[in-house]
N, C-alpha and C positions, 0 to 999 in steps of 0.2 A: 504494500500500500504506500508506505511511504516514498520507495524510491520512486513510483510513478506519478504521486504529485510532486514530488522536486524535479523530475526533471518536465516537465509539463508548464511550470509557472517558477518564475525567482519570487523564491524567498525571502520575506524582511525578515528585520530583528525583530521584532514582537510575536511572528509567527513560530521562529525559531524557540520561542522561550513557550509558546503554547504546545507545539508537539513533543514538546521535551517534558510537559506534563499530564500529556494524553494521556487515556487510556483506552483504546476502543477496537473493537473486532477488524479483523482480517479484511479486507475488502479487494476483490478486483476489480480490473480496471472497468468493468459496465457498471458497476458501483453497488453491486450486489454482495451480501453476508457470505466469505467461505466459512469461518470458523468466528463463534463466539471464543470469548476470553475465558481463559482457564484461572482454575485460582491459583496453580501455582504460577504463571506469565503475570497475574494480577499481582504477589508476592515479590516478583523479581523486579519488577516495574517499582513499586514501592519502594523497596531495599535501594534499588538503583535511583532515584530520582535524584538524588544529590548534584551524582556526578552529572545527568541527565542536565539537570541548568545549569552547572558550571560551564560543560562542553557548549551552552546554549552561549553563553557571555561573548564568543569567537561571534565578530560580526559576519555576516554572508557575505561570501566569494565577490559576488557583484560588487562590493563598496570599495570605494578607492583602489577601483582596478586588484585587486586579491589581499594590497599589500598592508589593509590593517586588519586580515585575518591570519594572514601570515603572521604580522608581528605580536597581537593576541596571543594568538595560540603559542609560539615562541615563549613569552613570558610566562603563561599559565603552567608549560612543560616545565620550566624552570621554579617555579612555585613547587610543586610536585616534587621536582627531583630535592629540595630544597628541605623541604617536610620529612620526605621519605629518608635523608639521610639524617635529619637531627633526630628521628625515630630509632635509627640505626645503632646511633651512639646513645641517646638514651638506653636503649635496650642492652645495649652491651654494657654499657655503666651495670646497670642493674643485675643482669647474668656474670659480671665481673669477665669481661671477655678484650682482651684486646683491641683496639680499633679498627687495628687490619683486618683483623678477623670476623667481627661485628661484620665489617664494611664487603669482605667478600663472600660470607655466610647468608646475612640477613636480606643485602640488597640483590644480592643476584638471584637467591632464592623467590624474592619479590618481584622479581624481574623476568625470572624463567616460568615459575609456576603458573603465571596466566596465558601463555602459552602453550605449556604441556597440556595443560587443562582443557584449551581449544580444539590441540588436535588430538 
């Protein structure tokens, strides 16, 4: 559903912040019900919605020719990595771990698992 109304129509930023809090059944493109909504896709949506408006805050491609969702997005990844690493050393602090070790345990671990996970 979604990728066929995005490429169909540009997307504003206000829109971007409304499907990122959707919730609504499956649809193809003649605009008819394939699948209602399951509870667990309702549960993962929920769980998920955080990250769901943050990735919203990345203005759309269209504005200023790509290059203030580029830079967005650049800074957001860098927040991220930013977080993820004083978590790293917190947690190490705390396990009493070294910081190399913290740093090549915890972050790659964090790094690789959402991937193993995908495929």
């Amino acid at each position: 559903m979604l990728d066929f109304f995005l490429s169909e129509k540009e997307i504003t930023w206000a829109q971007q912040f409304k499907l990122a809090c959707q919730l609504g059944p499956t649809i193809d493109q003649d605009d008819l019900i394939v699948e209602d909504v399951s509870a667990g896709a309702a549960l993962w949506h929920f769980m998920s919605m955080f990250w769901k408006v943050f990735g919203a805050m990345v203005p759309p491609a269209n504005y200023k020719g790509g290059w203030a969702a580029f830079g967005v997005a650049l800074a957001l990844i860098g927040l991220i990595t930013t977080i993820v690493g004083e978590v790293a050393t917190v947690l190490g602090c705390v396990l009493n771990l070294k910081p190399a070790v913290a740093g090549i345990t915890l972050v790659a671990m964090g790094t690789s698992l959402p991937d193993t996970l995908a495929s």
